[in-house]
C-alpha positions in Angstrom: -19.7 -9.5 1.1 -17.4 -11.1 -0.9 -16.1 -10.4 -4.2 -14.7 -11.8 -7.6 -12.1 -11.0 -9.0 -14.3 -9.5 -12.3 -16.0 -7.4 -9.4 -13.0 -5.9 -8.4 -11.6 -5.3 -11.8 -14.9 -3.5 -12.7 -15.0 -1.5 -9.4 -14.9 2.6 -9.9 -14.4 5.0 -7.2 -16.0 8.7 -7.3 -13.7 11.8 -7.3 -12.6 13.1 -3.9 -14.4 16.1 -3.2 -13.3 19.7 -3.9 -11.0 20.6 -1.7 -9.6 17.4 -1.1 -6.5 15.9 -3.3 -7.6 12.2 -2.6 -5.1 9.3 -3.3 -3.3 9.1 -6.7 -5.7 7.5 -9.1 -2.6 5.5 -10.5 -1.0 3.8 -7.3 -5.0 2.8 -6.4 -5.3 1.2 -9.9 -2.5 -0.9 -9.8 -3.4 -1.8 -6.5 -6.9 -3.2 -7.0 -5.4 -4.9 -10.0 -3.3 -6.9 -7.5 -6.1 -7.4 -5.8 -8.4 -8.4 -8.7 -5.4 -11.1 -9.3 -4.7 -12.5 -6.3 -8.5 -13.5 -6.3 -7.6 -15.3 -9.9 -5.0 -16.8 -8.1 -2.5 -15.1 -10.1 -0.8 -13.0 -7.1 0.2 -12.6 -3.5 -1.6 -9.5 -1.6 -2.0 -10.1 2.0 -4.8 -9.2 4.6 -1.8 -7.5 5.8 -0.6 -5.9 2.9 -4.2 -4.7 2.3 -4.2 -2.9 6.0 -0.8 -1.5 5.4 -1.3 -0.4 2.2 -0.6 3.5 1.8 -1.6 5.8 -1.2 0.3 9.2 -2.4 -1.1 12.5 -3.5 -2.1 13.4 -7.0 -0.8 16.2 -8.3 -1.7 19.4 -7.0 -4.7 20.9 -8.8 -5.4 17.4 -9.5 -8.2 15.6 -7.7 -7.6 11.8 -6.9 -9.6 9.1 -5.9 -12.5 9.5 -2.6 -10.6 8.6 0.2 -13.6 7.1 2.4 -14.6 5.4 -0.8 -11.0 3.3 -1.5 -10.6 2.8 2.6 -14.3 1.3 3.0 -13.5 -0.9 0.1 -9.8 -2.1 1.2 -11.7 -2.9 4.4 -14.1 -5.6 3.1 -11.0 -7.0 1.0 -8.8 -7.3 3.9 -11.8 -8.9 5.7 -12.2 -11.1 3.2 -8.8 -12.5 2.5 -8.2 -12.6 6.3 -11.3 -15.0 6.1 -10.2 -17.2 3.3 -6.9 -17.3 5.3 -8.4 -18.1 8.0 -7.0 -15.1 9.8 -8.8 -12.0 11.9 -8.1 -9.1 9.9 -6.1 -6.6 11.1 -9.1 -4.0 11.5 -11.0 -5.7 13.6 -8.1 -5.5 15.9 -6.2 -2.1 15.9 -7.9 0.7 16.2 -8.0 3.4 13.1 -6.5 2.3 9.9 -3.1 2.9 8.4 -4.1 4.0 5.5 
């Protein structure tokens, strides 16, 4: 699957689930808004920096973002810019994920 960038600006991602902080709604935002412009062709990110990438905490009694939800999603965009670099992405080749 491969998006646009209007696809990634409009993507949502569900609450974690009680019990769980999640990752800090803000740092995920501004992240996918790279992402969202680097697929304009207005910025940078890497396959690499998309494997890398980490996330804090919200705030305690504060939920964040599904976890499961942002990682499956940073893995078909890190696919996918491998592929228009013409690189493997770095999850097909390490096992578990940095994030």
């Amino acid at each position: 699957m491969s998006f646009t960038a209007r696809e990634i600006s409009d993507i949502q991602f569900d609450n974690a689930p009680f019990g769980r902080r999640g990752y800090a709604k803000a740092e995920v935002d501004a992240f996918v808004s790279r992402i969202a412009l680097t697929l304009a062709g207005k910025d940078t990110v890497t396959a690499a920096e998309v494997h890398h990438v980490r996330f804090g905490r919200p705030l305690l009694g504060r939920r964040g973002y599904d976890e499961e939800q942002v990682d499956e999603f940073l893995d078909l965009v890190e696919r996918q810019l491998a592929q228009s670099s013409g690189l493997r992405p770095a999850s097909a080749t390490a096992e578990g994920l940095d994030r």
